[in-house]
C-alpha positions as CSV (number, residue, x, y, z in Angstrom):
1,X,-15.5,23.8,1.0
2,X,-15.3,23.4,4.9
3,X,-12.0,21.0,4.9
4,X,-8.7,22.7,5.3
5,X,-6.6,20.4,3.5
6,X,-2.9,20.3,1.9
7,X,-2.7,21.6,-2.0
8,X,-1.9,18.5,-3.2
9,X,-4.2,16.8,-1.0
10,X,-7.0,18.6,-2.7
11,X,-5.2,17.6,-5.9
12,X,-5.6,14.0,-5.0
13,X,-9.5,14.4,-3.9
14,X,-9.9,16.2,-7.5
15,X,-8.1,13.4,-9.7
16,X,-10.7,11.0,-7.9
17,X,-13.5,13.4,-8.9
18,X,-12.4,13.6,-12.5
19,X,-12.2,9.9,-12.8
20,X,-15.7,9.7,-11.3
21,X,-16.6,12.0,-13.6
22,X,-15.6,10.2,-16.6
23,X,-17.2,7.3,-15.4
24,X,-20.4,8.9,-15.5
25,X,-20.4,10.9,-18.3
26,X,-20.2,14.2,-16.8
27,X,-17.7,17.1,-16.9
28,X,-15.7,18.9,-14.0
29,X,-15.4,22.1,-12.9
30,X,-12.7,22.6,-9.9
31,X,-13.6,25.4,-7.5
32,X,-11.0,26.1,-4.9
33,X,-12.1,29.8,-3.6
34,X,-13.8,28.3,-0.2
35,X,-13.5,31.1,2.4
36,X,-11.6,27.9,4.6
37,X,-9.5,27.2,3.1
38,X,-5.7,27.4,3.1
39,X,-5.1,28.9,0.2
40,X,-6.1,31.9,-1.9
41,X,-6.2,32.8,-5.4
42,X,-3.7,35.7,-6.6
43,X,-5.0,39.0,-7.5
44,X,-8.6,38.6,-9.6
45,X,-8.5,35.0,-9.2
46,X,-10.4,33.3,-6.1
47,X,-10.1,30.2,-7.7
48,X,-6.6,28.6,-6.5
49,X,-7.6,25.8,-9.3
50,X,-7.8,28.6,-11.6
51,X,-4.7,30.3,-11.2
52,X,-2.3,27.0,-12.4
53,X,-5.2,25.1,-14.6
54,X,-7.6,25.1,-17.2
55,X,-11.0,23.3,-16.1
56,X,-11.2,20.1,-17.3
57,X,-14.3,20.6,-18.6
58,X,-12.7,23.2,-21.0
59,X,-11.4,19.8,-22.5
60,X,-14.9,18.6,-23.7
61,X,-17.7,21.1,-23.5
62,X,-17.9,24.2,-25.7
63,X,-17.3,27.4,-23.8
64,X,-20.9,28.8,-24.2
65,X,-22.3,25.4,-23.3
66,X,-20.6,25.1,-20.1
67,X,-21.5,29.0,-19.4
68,X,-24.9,28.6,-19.8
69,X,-25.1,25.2,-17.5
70,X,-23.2,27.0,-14.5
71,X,-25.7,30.4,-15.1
72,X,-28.8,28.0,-15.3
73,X,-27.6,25.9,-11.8
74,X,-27.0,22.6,-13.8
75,X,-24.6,21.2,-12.0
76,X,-24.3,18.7,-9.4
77,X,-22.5,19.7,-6.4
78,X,-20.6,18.1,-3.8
79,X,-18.0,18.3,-0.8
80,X,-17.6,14.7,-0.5
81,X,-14.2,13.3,0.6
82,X,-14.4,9.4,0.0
83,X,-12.9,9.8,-3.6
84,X,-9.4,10.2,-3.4
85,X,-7.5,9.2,-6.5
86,X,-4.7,6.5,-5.3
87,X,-5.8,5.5,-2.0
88,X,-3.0,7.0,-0.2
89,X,-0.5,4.7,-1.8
90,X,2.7,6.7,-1.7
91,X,1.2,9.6,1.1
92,X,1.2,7.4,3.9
93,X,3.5,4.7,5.0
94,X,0.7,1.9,5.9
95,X,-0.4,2.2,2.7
96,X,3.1,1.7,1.0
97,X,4.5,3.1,-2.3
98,X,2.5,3.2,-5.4
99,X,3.1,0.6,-7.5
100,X,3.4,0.9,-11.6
101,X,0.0,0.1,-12.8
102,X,-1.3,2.9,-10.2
103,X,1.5,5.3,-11.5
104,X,0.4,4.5,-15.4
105,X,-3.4,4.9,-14.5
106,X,-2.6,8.3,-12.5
107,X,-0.3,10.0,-15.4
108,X,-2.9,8.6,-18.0
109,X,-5.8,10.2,-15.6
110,X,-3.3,13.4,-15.6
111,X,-2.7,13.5,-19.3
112,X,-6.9,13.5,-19.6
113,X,-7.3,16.2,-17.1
114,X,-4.3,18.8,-16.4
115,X,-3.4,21.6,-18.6
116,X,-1.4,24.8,-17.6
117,X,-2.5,28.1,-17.9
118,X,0.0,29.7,-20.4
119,X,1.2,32.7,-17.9
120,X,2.2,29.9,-15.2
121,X,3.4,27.4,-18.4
122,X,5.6,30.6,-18.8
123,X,7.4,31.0,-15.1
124,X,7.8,27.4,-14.8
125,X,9.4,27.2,-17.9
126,X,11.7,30.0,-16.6
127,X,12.4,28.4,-13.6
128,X,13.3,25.1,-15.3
129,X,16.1,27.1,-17.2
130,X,17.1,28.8,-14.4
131,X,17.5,26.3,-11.9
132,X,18.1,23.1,-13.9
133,X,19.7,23.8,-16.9
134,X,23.1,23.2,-17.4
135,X,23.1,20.2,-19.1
136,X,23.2,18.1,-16.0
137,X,20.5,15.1,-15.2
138,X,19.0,16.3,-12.3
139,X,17.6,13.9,-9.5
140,X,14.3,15.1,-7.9
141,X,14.5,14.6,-4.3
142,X,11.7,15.5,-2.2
143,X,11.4,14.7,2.0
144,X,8.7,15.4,4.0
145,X,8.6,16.1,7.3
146,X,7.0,19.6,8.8
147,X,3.4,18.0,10.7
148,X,3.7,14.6,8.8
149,X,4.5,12.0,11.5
150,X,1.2,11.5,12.6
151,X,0.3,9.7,8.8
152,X,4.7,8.6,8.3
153,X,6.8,8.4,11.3
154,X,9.5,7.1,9.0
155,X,9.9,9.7,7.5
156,X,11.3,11.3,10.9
157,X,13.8,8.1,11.2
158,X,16.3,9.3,8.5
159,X,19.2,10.6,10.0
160,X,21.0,13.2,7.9
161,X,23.7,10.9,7.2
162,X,21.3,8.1,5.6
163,X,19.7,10.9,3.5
164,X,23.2,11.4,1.9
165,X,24.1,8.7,1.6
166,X,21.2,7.5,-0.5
167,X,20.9,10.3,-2.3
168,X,24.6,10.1,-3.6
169,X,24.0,6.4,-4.0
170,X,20.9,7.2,-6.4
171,X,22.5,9.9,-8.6
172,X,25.5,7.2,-9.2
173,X,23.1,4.3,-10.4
174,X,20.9,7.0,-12.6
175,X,23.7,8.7,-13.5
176,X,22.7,11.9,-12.0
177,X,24.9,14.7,-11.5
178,X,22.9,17.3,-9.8
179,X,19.9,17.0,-7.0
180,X,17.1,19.3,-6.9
181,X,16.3,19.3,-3.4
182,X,12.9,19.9,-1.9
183,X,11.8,20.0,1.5
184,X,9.6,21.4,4.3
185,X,12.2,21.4,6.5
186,X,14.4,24.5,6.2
187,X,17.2,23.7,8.7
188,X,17.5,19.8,7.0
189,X,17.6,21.6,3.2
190,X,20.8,23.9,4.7
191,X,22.0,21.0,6.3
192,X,21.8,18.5,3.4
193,X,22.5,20.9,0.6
194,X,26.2,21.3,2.6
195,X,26.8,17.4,2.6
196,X,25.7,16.7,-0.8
197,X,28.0,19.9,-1.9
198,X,31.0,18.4,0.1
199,X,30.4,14.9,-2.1
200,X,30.8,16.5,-5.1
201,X,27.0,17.0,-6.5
202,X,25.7,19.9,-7.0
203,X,22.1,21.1,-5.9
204,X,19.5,23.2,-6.5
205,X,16.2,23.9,-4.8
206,X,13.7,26.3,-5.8
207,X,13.2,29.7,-3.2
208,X,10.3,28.5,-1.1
209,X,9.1,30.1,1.8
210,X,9.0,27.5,4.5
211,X,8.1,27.5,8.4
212,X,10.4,29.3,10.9
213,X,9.2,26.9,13.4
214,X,10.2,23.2,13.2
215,X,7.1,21.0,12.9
216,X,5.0,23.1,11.7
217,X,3.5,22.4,8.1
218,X,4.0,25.5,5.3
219,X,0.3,24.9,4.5
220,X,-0.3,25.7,8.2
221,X,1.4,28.7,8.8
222,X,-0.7,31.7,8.7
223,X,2.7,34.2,8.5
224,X,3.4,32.6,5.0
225,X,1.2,34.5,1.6
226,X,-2.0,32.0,1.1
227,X,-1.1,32.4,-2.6
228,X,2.5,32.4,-2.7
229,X,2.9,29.0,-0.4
230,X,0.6,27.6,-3.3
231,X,2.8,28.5,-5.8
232,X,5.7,27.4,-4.3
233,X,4.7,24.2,-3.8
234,X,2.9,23.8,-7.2
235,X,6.4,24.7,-8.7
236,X,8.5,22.6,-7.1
237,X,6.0,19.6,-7.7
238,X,5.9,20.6,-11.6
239,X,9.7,21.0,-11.7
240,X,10.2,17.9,-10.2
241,X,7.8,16.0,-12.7
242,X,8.4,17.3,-15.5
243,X,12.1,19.2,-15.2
244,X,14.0,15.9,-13.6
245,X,15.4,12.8,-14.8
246,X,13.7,10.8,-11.7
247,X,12.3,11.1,-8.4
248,X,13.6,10.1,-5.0
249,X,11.2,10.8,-1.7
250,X,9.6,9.5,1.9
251,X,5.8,9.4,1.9
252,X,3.7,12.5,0.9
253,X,0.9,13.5,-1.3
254,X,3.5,16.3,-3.1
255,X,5.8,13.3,-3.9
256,X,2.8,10.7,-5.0
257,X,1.5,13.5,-7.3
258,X,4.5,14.4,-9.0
259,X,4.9,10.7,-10.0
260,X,1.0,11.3,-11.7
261,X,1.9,14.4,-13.0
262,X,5.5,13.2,-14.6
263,X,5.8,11.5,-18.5
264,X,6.0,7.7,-19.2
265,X,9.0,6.1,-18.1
266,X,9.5,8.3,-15.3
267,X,11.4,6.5,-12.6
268,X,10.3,7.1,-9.2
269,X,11.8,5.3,-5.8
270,X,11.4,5.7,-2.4
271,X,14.5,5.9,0.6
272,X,13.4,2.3,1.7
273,X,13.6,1.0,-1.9
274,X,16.6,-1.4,-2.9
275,X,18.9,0.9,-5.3
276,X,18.2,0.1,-8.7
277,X,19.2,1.4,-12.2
278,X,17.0,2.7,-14.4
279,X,18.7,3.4,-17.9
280,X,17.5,5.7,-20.7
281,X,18.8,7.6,-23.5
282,X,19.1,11.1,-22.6
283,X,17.0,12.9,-20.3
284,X,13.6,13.9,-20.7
285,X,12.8,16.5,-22.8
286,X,9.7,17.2,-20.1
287,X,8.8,20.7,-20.9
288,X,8.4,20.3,-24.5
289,X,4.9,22.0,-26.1
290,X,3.8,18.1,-27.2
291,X,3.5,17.5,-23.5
292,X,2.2,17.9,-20.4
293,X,1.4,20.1,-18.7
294,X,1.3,22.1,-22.2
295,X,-2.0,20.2,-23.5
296,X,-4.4,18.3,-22.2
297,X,-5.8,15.2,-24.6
298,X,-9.8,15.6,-24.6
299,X,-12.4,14.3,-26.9
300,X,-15.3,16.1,-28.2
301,X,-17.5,13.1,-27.1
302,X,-16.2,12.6,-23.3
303,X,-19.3,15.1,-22.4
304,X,-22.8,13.5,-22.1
305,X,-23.6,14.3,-19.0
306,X,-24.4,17.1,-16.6
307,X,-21.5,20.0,-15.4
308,X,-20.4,19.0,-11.9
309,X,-18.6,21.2,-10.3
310,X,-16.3,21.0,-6.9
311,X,-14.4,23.5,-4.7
312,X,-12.3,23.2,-1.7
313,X,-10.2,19.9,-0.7
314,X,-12.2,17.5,-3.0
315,X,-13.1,20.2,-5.6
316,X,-16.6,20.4,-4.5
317,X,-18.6,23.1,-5.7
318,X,-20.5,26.1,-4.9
C-alpha cells in the first residue's frame, strides 16, 4: 500500500472490501504491513490488521486451504480505494450522519467479519474494568478535531461551553452517569474533563498519547510509537462500542466505526442532533464471550471463490 491513511480509515476501505468480497464469492485477507504507511505492527507482527484481528478468511476457509492459495499466488490483489464501506456518512459533514439502515447493514457486515485476537480480547477486557466499571452507564463521547477541518469545519464551531452543555444534556435523557471522553485534542480533553467534573459527572478517558501541537493529527505525528497510536485508538474505539451505554460525537471515521462495530440497539447521536431518549433495560452487557468482538459468525459455505488479499489503507495486498 502507497496511501497513508487514518486507522479507521483503512478500516472503512476494508469493510468495503469484505462486502465486495462476499459478493463475489471470495475470501479476504487484510495486509496492513505497507512500508507507507502510518502504522506498524508490534514486535513479530508487520501486519497492523494482524495484531487486533483474525483474517476474515479464517471465518470460511480451512487453515491449510488458505496456506496453500497464498504460497501458490492465488490471490487477487489490489490497492484500489473506490470501495469504502458507508460512503462517508458520519466522517464528513456533507455527507451527514449515518442513518439506521446503514448502521444495521454496517454492524451486520461487522458481526460477519471482525473477531479479536484473544491477547488484545484480554487488555480490552481489562481496560473496560478498569476504566468503566463501577456500575455507572457510561456515555461514549468522542470529538474530533486535530487536521479534520478541511473534510468538517463544524466540528471546530463548538465552543467548550456547547460541548458541556450537550454532553450533560445527553447523559440526563439516557440516564448516564459517567462520560468516557475521547478526543484528539489534548488541551479540549483537560479542559472539558474539568467542566463535566464541576457538573457533577464523572469521566473517564483512556491514556492516549495525543499531539503536543494543536492541529496536528495523532496519525500524523512521527514523535508518537507507529504501534502504540494504533492501539490507542483501536482501544478507545472498542471501548466505546462495546463498553458504553451510547455514543455521542462530531464527524469522524473513529466515531462512524464504532457505531458498526457496537451491538443492536446501540444508540448513537451526533452534537447537531435534537436530544432524544433512548430507553432500555440495563446496560449492555457488550463484552460478553456470545458477542462481538469475541466471535465472528461465518459459514462453511461463504468460500467459493479465489483468496483476495489487501494491505495498506484499503487492505490491498502484496
Amino acid at each position: 500500500c502507497k496511501h497513508p491513511h487514518g486507522l479507521f480509515s483503512m478500516f472503512s476501505l476494508a469493510l468495503g472490501h469484505a462486502l465486495t468480497c462476499e459478493q463475489k464469492g471470495w475470501a479476504l485477507v487484510v495486509d496492513w504491513s505497507g512500508q507507507d504507511l502510518l502504522y506498524r505492527g508490534p514486535p513479530g507482527e508487520p501486519n497492523v490488521w494482524s495484531a487486533f484481528f483474525r483474517q476474515p478468511a479464517e471465518f470460511s476457509v480451512p487453515p491449510g486451504v488458505l496456506m496453500s492459495a497464498l504460497r501458490r499466488g492465488h490471490y487477487h490483489e489490489t490497492d484500489k480505494h473506490e470501495v469504502v464501506f458507508g460512503a462517508f456518512r458520519g466522517v464528513a459533514q456533507g455527507y451527514g450522519s449515518i442513518p439506521p439502515h446503514l448502521a444495521d447493514q454496517g454492524r451486520a457486515l461487522a458481526k460477519r467479519t471482525i473477531a479479536l485476537q484473544e491477547p488484545f480480547l484480554a487488555k480490552l477486557r481489562g481496560a473496560a474494568e478498569r476504566l468503566l466499571g463501577g456500575g455507572r452507564r457510561w456515555l461514549a463521547v468522542h470529538i474530533r478535531r486535530g487536521d479534520k477541518a478541511v473534510e468538517a469545519q463544524i466540528n471546530f464551531e463548538l465552543t467548550d461551553e456547547a460541548l458541556a452543555a450537550r454532553v450533560s444534556a445527553q447523559c440526563a435523557a439516557w440516564h448516564c452517569t459517567g462520560v468516557f471522553l475521547c478526543t484528539d485534542d489534548a488541551g479540549l480533553k483537560d479542559r472539558l474533563t474539568a467542566q463535566l467534573e464541576a457538573g457533577g459527572l464523572v469521566v473517564s478517558a483512556y491514556p492516549a498519547a495525543l499531539p503536543s501541537t494543536s492541529g496536528q493529527a495523532a496519525h500524523f505525528d512521527e514523535s508518537l510509537d507507529k504501534y502504540q497510536k494504533a492501539e490507542d485508538v483501536m482501544m478507545e474505539t472498542l471501548l466505546m462500542a462495546r463498553a458504553c451505554h451510547g455514543l455521542l460525537s462530531t464527524y469522524s471515521n473513529v466515531s462512524a466505526a464504532a457505531v458498526y462495530l457496537s451491538p443492536e440497539g446501540y444508540p448513537y447521536t451526533t452534537f447537531w442532533d435534537a436530544v432524544e431518549p433512548f430507553m432500555v433495560d440495563g446496560a449492555f452487557d457488550v463484552l460478553a464471550p456470545s458477542k462481538l468482538p469475541c466471535s465472528a459468525e461465518a459459514s462453511a459455505s461463504w468460500f467459493a471463490g479465489p483468496v483476495t488479499t489487501f494491505a495498506g489503507p484499503v487492505a490491498c495486498a502484496r
